[in-house]
C-alpha positions in Angstrom: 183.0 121.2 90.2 180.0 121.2 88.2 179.5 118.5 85.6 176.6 118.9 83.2 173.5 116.2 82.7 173.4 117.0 79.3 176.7 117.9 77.7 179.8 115.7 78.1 182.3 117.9 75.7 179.8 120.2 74.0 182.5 121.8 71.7 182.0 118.7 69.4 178.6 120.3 68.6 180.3 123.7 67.8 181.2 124.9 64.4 184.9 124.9 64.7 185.3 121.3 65.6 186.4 118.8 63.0 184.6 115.4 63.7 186.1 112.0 63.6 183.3 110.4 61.2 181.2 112.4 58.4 178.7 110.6 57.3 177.3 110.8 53.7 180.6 112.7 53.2 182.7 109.7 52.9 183.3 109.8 49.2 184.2 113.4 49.1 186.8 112.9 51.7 187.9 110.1 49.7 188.4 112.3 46.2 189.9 115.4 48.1 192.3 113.1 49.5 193.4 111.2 46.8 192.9 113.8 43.6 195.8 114.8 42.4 193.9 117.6 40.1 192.5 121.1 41.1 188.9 121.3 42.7 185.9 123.3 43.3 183.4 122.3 45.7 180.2 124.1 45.4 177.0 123.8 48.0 175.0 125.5 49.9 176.0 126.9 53.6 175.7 124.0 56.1 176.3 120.5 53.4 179.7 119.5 55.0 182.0 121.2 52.1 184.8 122.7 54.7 185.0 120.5 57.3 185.2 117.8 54.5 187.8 119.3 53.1 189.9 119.7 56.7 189.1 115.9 57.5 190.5 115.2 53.6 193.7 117.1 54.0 194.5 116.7 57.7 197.7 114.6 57.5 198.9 116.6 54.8 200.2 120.4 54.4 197.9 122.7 53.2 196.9 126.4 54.0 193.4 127.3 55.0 191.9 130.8 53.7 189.1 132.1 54.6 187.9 134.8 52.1 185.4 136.3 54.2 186.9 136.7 56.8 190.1 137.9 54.9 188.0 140.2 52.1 189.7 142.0 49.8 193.8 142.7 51.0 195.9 140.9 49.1 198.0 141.8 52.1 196.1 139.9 54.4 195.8 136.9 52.5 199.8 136.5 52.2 200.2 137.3 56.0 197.5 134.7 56.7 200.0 132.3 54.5 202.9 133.3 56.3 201.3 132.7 59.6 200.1 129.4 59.0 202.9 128.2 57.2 205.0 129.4 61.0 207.1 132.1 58.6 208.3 135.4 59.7 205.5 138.0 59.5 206.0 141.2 58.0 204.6 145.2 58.4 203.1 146.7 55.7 205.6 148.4 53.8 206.7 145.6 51.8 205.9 144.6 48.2 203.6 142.0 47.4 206.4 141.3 44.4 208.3 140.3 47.8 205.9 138.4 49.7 205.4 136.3 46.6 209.2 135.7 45.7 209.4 135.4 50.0 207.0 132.7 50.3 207.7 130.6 47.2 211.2 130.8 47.9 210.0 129.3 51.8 208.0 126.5 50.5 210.4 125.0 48.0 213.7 124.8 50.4 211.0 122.8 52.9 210.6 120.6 49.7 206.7 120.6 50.5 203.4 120.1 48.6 201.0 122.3 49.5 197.3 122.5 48.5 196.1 126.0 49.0 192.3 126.1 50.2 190.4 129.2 49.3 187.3 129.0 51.2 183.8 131.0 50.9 185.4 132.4 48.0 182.2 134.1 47.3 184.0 136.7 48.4 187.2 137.0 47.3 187.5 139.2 44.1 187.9 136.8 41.0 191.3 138.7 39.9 192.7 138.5 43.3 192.8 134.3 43.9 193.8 134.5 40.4 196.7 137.1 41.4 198.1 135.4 44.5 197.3 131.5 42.4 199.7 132.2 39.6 202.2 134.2 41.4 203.3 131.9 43.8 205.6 129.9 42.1 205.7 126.5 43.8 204.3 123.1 42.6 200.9 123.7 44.6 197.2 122.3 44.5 194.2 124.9 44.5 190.6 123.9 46.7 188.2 126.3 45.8 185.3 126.8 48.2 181.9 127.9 46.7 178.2 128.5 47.4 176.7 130.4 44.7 177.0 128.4 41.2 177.1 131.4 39.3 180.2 132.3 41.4 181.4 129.1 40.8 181.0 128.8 36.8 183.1 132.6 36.8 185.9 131.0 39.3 186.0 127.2 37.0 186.6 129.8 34.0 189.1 132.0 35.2 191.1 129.4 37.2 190.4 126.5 34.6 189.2 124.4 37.3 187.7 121.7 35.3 186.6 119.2 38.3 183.5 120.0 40.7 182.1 118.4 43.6 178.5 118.9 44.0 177.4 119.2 48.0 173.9 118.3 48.2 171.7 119.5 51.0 171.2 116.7 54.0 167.9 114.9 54.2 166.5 114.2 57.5 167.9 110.8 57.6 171.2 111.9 56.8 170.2 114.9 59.4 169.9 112.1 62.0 173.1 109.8 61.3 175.2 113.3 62.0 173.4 113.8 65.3 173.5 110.3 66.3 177.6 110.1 65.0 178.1 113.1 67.7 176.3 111.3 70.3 178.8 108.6 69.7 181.8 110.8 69.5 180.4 111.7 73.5 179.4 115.2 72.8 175.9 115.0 74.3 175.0 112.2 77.5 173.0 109.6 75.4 170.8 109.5 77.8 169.8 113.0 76.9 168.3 112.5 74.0 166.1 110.0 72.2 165.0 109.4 68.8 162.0 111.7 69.2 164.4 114.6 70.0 166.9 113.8 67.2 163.5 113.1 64.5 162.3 116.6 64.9 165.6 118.3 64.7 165.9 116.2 61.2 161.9 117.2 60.4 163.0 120.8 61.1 166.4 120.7 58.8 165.9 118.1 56.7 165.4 119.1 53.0 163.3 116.8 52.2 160.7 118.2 54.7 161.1 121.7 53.2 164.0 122.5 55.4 167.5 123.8 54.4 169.3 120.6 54.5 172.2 122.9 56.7 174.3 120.7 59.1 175.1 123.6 60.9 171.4 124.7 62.0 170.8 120.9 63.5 174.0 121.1 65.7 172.8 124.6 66.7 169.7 123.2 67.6 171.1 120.5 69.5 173.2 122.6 71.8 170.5 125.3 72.3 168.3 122.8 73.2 170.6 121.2 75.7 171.4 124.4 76.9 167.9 125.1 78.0 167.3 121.7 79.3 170.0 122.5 81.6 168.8 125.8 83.1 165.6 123.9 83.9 167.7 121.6 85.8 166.8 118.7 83.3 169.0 115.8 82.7 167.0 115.1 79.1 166.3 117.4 76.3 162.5 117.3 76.4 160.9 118.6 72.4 159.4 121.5 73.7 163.6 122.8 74.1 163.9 122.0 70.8 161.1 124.1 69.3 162.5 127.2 72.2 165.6 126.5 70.5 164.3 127.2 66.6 162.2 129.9 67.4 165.3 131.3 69.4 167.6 130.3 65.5 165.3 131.0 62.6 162.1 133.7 64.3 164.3 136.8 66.4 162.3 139.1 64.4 158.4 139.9 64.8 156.3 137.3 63.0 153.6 139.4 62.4 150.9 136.3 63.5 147.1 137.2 64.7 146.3 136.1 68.3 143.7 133.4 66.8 147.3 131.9 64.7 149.2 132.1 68.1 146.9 130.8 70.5 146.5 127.3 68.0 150.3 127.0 67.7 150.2 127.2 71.5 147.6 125.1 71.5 149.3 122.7 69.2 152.9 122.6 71.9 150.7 122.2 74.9 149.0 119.1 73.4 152.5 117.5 71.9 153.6 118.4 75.9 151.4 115.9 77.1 152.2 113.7 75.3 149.3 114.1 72.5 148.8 114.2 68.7 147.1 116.8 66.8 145.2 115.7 64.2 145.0 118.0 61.2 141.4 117.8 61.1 141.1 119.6 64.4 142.2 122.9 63.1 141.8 125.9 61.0 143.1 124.6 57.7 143.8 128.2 56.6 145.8 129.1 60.1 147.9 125.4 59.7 148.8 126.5 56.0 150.1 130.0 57.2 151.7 128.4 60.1 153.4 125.5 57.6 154.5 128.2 55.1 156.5 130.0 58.2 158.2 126.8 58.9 156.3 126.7 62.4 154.8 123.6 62.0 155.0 119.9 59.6 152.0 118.3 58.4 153.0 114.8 58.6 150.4 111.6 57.7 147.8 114.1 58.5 149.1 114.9 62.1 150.5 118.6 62.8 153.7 118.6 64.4 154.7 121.9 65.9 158.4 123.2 65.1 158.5 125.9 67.3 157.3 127.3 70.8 157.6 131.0 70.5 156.5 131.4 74.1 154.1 133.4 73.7 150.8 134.2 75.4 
């Protein structure tokens, strides 16, 4: 049976999984679990908002909607209820009147309290989660999910949700304590990976360095990384399979870059390959700006530090 160098369960670096420690997202967890009130959380894709909320409400009942994937049926949405709260299903054919009346009716003879989670309700018409809110007559709790503020000022209005939890974008410290906390939950070998590996993962999300600050795009570039690594027959995730890995993310469309701007990024990963710094001075200031505004490379203390290997020749 094969067993990977690399990976020891590698779904823990997958967007599904719910880890055991969050960190930075402590406090959040901490108010979604003990509010009593009804909440928006608004931030951009990637700053922790739905897995906080899962890790929040795990131990309790709640329903988990997911708006785009649902879109615009209030029929779906009340079937999604149904399924998750393990209740008969129905055809279409029925009223909504019925599914309402059927579900409320459902939830108060199991005597529960249910919070109802509407997540990436950017796309979920605003008269809709207002619809199936106030016709489901049970004593309930509403999560509203949120990336765009505008969105979120027209949902706070026309739900009267008065509280709001801000998600900030990660920094590249924060970038590496999530790495290193999968490490320790055993998703990657720790022998796999060093500090240098999980610094320019943080370089290349991190906010801070002009990055998106999304939690999701360092985990991607984790496993991509470790994926290639492994079809070299590696047992470490060398930097150069971290660049492969962002050009593979963030460039799958033509860059539009001269030879003279490709052959000094190459030039740039074969130096950092050996082992070697490049010195800002040592190149084309006008070619390092370009390359910087593309998010291929970081000037850092006056050193370059190429992002990406496009693999190109």
């Amino acid at each position: 049976m094969y067993k990977s160098k690399i990976f020891i369960d590698e779904y823990k670096l997958l967007i599904d999984y719910i880890p055991t420690k969050m960190p930075h997202r402590e406090e959040y967890i901490r108010v979604i679990k003990s509010s009593r009130h009804d909440l928006l959380l608004l931030g951009r894709v990637g700053t922790g908002k739905t897995h906080s909320v899962k890790r929040a409400l795990m131990n309790s009942h709640y329903v988990h909607l997911n708006c785009y994937k649902l879109r615009g049926s209030l029929f779906a949405y009340l079937m999604e209820v149904c399924r998750q709260m393990k209740m008969r299903a129905f055809s279409r054919g029925v009223s909504s009147k019925f599914l309402f009346d059927y579900i409320s009716s459902a939830v108060k003879v199991k005597g529960l309290e249910l919070t109802l989670v509407f997540d990436d309700a950017d796309y979920a018409p605003l008269e809709l989660v207002s619809t199936i809110i106030s016709s489901l007559d049970f004593n309930k709790r509403v999560i509203v999910v949120v990336r765009d503020e505008y969105r979120a000022r027209l949902l706070s209005k026309e739900l009267g949700i008065k509280d709001v939890l801000y998600y900030q974008p990660y920094s590249s410290k924060e970038v590496e304590d999530i790495l290193w906390a999968r490490v320790d939950e055993q998703a990657i070998n720790p022998l796999a990976v060093n500090d240098n590996t999980i610094k320019l993962i943080s370089y290349i999300v991190g906010v801070d360095y002009g990055g998106l600050g999304d939690c999701r795009l360092a985990l991607e570039l984790l496993w991509r990384a470790g994926k290639y690594a492994e079809l070299d027959g590696r047992s470490f995730i060398e930097l150069k399979y971290v660049r492969m890995a962002y050009a593979d993310v963030v460039f799958s469309t033509d860059l539009n870059l001269s030879e003279c701007e490709v052959k000094t990024l190459n030039e740039m990963n074969v130096l950092v390959g050996k082992g070697l710094s490049c010195p800002l001075k040592y190149f084309d200031r006008s070619i390092v700006e370009k390359l910087k505004k593309m998010r291929l490379v970081l000037v850092k203390d006056s050193e370059v530090i190429p992002l990406a290997n496009l693999r190109m020749h």
